[in-house]
One Martini backbone bead per residue (centre of mass of N, CA, C, O) as a GRO file, in nm:
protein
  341
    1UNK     BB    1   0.493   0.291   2.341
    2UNK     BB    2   0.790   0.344   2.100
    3UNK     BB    3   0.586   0.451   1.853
    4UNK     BB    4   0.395   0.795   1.825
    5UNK     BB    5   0.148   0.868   1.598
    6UNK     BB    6  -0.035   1.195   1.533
    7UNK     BB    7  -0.192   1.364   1.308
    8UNK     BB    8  -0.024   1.353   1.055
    9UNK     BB    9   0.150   1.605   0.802
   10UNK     BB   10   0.235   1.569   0.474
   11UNK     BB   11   0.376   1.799   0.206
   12UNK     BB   12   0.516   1.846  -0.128
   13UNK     BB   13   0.389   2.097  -0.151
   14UNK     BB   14   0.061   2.002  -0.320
   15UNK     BB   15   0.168   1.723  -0.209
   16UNK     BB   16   0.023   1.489  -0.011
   17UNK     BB   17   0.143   1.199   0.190
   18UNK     BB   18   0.004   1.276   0.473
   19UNK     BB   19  -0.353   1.272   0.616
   20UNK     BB   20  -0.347   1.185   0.940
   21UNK     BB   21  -0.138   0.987   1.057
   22UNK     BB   22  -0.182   0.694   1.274
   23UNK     BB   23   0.084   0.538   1.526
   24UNK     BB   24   0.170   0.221   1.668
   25UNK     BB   25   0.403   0.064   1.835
   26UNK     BB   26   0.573  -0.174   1.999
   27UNK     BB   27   0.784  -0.305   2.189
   28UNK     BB   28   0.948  -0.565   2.027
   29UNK     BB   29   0.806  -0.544   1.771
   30UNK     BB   30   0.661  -0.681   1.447
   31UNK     BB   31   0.627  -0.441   1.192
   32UNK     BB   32   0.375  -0.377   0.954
   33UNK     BB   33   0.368  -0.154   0.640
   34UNK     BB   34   0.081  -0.221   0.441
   35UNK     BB   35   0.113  -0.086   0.085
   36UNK     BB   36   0.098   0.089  -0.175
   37UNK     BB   37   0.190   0.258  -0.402
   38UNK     BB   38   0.200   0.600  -0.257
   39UNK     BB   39   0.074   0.546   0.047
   40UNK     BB   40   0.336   0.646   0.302
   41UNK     BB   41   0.573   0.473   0.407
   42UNK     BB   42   0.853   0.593   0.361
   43UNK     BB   43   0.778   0.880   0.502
   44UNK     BB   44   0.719   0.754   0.776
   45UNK     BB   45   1.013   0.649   0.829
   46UNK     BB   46   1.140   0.957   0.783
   47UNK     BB   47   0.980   1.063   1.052
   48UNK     BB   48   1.122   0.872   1.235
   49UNK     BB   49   1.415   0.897   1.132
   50UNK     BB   50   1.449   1.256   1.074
   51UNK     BB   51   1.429   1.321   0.797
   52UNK     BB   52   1.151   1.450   0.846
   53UNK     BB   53   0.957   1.720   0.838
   54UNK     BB   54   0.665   1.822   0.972
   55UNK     BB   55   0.352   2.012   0.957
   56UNK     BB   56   0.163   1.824   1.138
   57UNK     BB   57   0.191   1.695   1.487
   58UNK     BB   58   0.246   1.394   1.676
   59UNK     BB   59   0.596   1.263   1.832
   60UNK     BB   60   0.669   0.980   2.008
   61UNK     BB   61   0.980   0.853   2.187
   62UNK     BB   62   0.996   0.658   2.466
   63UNK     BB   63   0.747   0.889   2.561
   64UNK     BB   64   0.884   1.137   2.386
   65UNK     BB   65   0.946   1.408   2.229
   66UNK     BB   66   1.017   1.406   1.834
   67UNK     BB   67   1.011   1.677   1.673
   68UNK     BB   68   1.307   1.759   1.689
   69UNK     BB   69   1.500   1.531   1.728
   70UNK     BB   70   1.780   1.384   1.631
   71UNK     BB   71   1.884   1.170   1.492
   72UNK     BB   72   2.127   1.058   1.635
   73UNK     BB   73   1.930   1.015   1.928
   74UNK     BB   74   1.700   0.802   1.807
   75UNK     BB   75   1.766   0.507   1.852
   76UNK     BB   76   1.796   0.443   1.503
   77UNK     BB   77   1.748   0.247   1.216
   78UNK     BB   78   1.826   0.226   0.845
   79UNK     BB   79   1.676   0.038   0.547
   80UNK     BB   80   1.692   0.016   0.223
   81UNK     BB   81   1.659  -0.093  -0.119
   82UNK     BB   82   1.921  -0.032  -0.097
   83UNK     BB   83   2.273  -0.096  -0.020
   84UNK     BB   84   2.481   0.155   0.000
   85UNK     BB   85   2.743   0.050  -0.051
   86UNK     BB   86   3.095   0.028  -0.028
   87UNK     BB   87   3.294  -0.093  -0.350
   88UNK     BB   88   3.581  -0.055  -0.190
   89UNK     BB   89   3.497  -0.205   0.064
   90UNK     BB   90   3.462  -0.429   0.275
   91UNK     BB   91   3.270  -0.591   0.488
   92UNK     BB   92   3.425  -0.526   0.750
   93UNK     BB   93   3.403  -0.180   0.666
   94UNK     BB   94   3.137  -0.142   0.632
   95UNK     BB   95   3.039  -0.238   0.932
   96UNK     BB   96   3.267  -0.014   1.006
   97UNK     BB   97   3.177   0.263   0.968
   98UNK     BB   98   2.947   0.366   1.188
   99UNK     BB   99   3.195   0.376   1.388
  100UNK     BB  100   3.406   0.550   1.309
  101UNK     BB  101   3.213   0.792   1.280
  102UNK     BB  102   3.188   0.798   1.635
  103UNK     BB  103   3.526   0.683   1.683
  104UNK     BB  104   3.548   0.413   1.737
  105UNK     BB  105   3.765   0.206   1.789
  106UNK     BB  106   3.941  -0.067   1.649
  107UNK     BB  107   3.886  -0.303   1.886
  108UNK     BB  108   3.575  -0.227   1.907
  109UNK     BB  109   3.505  -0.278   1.584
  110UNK     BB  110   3.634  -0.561   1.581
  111UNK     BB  111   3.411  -0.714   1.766
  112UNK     BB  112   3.127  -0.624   1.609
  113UNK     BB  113   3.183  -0.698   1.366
  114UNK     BB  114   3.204  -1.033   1.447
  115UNK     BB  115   2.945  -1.022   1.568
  116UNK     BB  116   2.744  -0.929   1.346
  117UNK     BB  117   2.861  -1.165   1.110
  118UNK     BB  118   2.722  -1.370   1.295
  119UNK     BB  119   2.458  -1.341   1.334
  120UNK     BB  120   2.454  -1.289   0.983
  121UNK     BB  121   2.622  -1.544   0.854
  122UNK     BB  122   2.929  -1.402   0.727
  123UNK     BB  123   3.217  -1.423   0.836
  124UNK     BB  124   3.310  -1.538   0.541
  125UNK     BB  125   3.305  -1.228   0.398
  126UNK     BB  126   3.490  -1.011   0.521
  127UNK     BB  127   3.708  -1.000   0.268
  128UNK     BB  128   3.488  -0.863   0.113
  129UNK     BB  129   3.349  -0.755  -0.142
  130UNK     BB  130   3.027  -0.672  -0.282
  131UNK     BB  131   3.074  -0.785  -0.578
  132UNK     BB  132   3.151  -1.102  -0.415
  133UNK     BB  133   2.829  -1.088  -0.373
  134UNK     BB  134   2.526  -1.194  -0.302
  135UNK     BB  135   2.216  -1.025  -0.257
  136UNK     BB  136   2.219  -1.137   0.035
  137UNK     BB  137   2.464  -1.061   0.156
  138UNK     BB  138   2.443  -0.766   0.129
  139UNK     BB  139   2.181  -0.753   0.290
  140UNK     BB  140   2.316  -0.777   0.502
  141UNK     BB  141   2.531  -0.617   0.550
  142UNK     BB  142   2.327  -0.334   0.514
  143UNK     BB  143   2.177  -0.457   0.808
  144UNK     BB  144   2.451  -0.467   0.986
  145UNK     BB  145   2.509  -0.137   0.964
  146UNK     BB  146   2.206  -0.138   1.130
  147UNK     BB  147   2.305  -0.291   1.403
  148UNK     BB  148   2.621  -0.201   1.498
  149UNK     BB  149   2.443   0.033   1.709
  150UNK     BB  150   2.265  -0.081   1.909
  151UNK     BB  151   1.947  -0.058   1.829
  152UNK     BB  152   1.581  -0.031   1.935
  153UNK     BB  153   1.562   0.057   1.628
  154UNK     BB  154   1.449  -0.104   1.276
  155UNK     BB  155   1.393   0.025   0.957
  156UNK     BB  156   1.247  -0.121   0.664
  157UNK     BB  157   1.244  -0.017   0.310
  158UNK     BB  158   1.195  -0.273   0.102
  159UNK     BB  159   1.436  -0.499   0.116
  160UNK     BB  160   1.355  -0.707  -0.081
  161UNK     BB  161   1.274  -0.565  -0.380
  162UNK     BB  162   1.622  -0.679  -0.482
  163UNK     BB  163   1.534  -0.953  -0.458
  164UNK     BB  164   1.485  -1.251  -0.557
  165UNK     BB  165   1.278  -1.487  -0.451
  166UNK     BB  166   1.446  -1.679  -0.304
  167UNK     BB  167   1.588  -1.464  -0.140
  168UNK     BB  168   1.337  -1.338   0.001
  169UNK     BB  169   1.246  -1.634   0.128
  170UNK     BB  170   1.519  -1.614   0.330
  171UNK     BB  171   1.477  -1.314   0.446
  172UNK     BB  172   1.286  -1.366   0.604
  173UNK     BB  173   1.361  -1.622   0.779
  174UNK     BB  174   1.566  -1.376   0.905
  175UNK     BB  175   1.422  -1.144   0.989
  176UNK     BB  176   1.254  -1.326   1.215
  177UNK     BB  177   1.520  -1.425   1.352
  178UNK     BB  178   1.655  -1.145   1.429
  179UNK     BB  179   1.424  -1.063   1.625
  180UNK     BB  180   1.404  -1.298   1.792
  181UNK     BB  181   1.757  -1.308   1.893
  182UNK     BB  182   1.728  -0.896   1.975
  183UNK     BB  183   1.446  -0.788   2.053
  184UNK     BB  184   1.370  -0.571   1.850
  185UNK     BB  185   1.246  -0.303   1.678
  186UNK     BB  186   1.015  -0.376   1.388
  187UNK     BB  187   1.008  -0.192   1.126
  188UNK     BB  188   0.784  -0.274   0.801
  189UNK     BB  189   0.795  -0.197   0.454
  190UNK     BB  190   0.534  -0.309   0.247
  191UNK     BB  191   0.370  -0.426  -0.067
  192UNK     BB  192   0.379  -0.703   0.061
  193UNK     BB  193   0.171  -0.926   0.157
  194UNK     BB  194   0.370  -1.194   0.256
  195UNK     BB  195   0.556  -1.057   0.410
  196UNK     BB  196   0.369  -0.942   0.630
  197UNK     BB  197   0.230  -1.237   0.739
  198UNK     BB  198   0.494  -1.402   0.759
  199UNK     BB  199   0.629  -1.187   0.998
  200UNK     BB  200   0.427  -1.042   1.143
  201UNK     BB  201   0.272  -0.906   1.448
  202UNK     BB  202   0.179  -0.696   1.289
  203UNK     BB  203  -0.088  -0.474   1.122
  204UNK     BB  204  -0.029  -0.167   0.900
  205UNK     BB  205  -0.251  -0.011   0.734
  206UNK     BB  206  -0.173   0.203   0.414
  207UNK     BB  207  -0.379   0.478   0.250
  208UNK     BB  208  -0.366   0.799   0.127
  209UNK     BB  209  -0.201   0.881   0.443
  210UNK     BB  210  -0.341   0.623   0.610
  211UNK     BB  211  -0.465   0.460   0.833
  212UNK     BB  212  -0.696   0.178   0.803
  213UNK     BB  213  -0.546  -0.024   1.018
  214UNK     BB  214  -0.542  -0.256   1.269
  215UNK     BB  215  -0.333  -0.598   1.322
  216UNK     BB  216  -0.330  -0.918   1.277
  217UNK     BB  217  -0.320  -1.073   1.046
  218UNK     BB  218  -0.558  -1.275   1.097
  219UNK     BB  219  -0.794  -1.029   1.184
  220UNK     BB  220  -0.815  -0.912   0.913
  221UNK     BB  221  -0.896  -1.149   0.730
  222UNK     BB  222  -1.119  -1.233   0.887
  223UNK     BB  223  -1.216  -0.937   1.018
  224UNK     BB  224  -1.268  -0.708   0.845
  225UNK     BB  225  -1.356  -0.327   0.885
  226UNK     BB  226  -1.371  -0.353   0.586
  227UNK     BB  227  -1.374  -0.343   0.221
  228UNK     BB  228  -1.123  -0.225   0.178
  229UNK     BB  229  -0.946  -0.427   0.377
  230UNK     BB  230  -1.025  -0.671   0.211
  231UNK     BB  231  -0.887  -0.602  -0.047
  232UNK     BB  232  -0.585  -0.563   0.043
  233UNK     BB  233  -0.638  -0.863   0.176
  234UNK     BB  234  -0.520  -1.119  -0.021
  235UNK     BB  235  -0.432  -1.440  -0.187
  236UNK     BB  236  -0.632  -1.404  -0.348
  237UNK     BB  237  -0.897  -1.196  -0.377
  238UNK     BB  238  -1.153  -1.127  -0.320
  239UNK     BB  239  -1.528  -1.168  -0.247
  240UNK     BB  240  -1.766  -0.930  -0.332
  241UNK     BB  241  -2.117  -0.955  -0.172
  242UNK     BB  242  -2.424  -0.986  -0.157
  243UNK     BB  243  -2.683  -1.020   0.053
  244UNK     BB  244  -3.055  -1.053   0.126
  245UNK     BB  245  -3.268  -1.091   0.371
  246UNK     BB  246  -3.474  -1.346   0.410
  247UNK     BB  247  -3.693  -1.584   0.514
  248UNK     BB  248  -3.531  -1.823   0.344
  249UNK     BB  249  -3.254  -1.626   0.345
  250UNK     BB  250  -2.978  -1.595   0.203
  251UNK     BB  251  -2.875  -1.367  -0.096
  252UNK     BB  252  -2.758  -1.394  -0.409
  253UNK     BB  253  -2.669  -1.377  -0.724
  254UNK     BB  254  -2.564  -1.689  -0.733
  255UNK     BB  255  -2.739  -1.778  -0.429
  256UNK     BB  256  -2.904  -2.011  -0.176
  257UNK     BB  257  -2.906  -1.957   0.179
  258UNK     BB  258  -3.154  -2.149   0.371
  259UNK     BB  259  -2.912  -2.169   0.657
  260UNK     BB  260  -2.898  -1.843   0.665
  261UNK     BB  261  -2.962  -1.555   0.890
  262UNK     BB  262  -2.848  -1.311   0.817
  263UNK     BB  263  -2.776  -0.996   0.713
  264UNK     BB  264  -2.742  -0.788   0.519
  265UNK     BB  265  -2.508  -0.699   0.254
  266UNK     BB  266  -2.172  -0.711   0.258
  267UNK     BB  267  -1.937  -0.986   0.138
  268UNK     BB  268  -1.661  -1.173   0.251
  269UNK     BB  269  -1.528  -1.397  -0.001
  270UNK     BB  270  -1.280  -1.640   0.016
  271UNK     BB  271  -1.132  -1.856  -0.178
  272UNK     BB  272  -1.123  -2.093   0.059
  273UNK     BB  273  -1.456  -2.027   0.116
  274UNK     BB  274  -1.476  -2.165  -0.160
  275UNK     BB  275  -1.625  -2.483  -0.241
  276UNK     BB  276  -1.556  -2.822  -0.341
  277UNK     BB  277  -1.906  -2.962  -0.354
  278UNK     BB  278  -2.078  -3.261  -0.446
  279UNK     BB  279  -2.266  -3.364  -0.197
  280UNK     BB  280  -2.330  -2.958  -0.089
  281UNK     BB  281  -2.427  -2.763  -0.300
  282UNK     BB  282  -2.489  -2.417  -0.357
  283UNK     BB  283  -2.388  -2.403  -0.666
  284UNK     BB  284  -2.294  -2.323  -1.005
  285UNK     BB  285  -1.981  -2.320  -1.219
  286UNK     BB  286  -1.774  -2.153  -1.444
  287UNK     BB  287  -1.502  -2.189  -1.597
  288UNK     BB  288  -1.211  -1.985  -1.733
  289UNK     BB  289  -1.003  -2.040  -1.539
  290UNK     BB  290  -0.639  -2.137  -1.443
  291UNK     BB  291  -0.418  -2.185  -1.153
  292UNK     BB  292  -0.119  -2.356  -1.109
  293UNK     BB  293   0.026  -2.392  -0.749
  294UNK     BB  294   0.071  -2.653  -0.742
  295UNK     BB  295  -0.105  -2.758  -0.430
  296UNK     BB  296  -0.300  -2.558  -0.540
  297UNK     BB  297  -0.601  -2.406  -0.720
  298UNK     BB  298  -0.687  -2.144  -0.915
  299UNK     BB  299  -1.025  -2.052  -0.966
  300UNK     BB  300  -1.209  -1.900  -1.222
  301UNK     BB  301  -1.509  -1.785  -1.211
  302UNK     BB  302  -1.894  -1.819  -1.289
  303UNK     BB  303  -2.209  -1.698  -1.177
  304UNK     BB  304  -2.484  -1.555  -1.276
  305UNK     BB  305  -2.216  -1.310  -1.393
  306UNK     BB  306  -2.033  -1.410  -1.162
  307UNK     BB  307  -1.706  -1.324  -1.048
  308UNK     BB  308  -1.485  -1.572  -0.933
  309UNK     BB  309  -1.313  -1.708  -0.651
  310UNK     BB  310  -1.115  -2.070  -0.618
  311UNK     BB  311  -0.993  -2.281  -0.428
  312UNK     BB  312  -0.781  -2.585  -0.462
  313UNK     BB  313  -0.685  -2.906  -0.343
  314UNK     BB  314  -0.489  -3.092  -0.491
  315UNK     BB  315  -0.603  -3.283  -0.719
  316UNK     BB  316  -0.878  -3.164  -0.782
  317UNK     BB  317  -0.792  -2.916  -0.919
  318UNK     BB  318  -0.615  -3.054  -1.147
  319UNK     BB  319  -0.888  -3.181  -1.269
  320UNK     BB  320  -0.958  -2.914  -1.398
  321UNK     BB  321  -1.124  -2.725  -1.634
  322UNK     BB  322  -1.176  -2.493  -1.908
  323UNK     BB  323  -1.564  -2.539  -1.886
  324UNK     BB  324  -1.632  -2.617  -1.683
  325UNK     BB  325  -1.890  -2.766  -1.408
  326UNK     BB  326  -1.902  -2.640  -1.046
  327UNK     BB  327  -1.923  -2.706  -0.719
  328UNK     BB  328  -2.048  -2.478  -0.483
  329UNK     BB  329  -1.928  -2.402  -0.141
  330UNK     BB  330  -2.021  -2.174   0.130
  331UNK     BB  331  -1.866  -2.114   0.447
  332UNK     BB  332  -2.054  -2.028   0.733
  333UNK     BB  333  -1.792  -1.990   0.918
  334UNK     BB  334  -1.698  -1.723   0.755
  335UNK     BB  335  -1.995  -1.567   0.736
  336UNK     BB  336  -1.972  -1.224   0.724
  337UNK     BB  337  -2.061  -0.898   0.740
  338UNK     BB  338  -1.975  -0.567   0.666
  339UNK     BB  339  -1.878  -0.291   0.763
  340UNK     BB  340  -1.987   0.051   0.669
  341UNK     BB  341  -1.710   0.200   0.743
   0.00000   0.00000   0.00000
């Protein structure tokens, strides 16, 4: 592993921020830090970056121990919420800062600077101010300023939070692009579910200053291991459910599954996972709300008092109105309980 953080502590007076957080990163993989707000992600990646000294545990980079390596040394950048350019040089000039001040001579600023511009394909950008830059323009450059020190590892604190829609799912498969064309690694906080699953290929949930999940986004989705990290991950929420095992069936509130034999617990039922089936419908709801996304339609149901969510794909789903009452099926393929854990 190329960054591993071991019960970890840390606290700002009498508030922690981290309480006992483990992390492994592996060498050249694309890693979501992904949890809510004031959840430790920040922190982590401060402590990993030498900004944060810990109260205690263990912290190695490149199988060495760091927690005492100064900044310069840990062969790493950091990009953060804010562009923090220097809105008086040049693009050419912010990119070429961070070398300036190692001392590198200026025929090989100027090498780096333009080969730095073509990979983030901003080369005719390059005497232009931050001013006359679009938002993601300058996030390349933000970018651009901690690529062009060709570190080993790669953090990055929420870039894309100051950016429109649009801007954000551009920078998404730009970022994708980058790792896959330069194999550094990148570790990613973010608190957007859709930023982590579409870009990472590894995901560590975060929450109240610890580590309480990792996997892959699918892994994760599929088989969450308890049921706080099923509510972390899905959008829609999930549907979370009881379930009682009886002779003739699994039984929800709901709902009667008289062709599965699971056993009791409660489970996690996504929206995707309850479908309108009017052929072999499990149960009837009633409608309270729609929202249409689009190709998706996002159906607000409830059943014998229980509110669920149900997805519904092409027309079917837009020929739907609130007051309706459809027929839904659960797929029993996707139907396990969670974990008590």
């Amino acid at each position: 592993m190329i960054i591993e953080l071991a019960d970890i502590h840390k606290s700002y007076g009498r508030h922690p921020a981290l309480k006992g957080l483990s992390l492994s990163v592996r060498d050249g993989s694309f890693t979501a830090l992904l949890g809510p707000s004031s959840a430790g992600k920040t922190t982590t990646l401060r402590v990993i970056g030498g900004l944060e000294k810990v109260d205690s545990g263990r912290f190695t980079l490149y199988g060495q121990d760091a927690l005492n390596v100064p900044v310069q040394g840990r062969g790493l950048a950091m990009v953060f919420q804010s562009f923090a350019l220097y809105p008086h040089l040049t693009v050419a000039q912010n990119l070429g800062y961070p070398l300036r001040e190692e001392g590198i001579g200026r025929s090989e600023t100027a090498v780096r600077v333009r080969q730095t511009a073509e990979v983030l394909r901003i080369p005719h950008r390059l005497a232009m101010k931050p001013g006359q830059l679009s938002g993601g323009e300058r996030q390349r450059v933000a970018i651009g300023r901690a690529l062009i020190r060709n570190p080993r590892i790669l953090l990055l604190d929420e870039p894309l939070t100051n950016l429109d829609a649009k801007l954000r799912d551009e920078m998404r498969v730009e970022l994708k692009r980058l790792h896959r064309d330069l194999g550094i690694t990148m570790l990613f906080a973010t608190p957007d579910q859709l930023e982590a699953t579409s870009m990472a290929e590894e995901i560590a949930l975060i929450d109240d200053g610890r580590i309480i999940a990792t996997g892959t986004p699918s892994t994760l989705y599929e088989t969450p291991a308890n049921e706080r990290v099923a509510r972390m991950l899905g959008s829609p929420p999930v549907n979370i459910a009881a379930g009682k095992a009886t002779g003739s069936g699994l039984v929800f509130g709901f709902a009667k599954l008289a062709d599965v034999s699971s056993p009791t617990g409660r489970y996690a039922i996504r929206p995707n996972h309850l479908l309108i089936d009017r052929a072999a419908p499990d149960f009837e709801a009633d409608v309270v709300l729609v929202e249409a996304l689009g190709d998706i339609t996002v159906l607000h149901v409830e059943a014998a008092g229980h509110p669920l969510r149900s997805i519904s794909f092409g027309q079917e789903g837009r020929s739907v109105e609130v007051g309706d009452k459809i027929p839904l099926r659960v797929d029993r393929s996707k139907l396990r309980p969670l974990p008590l854990h």
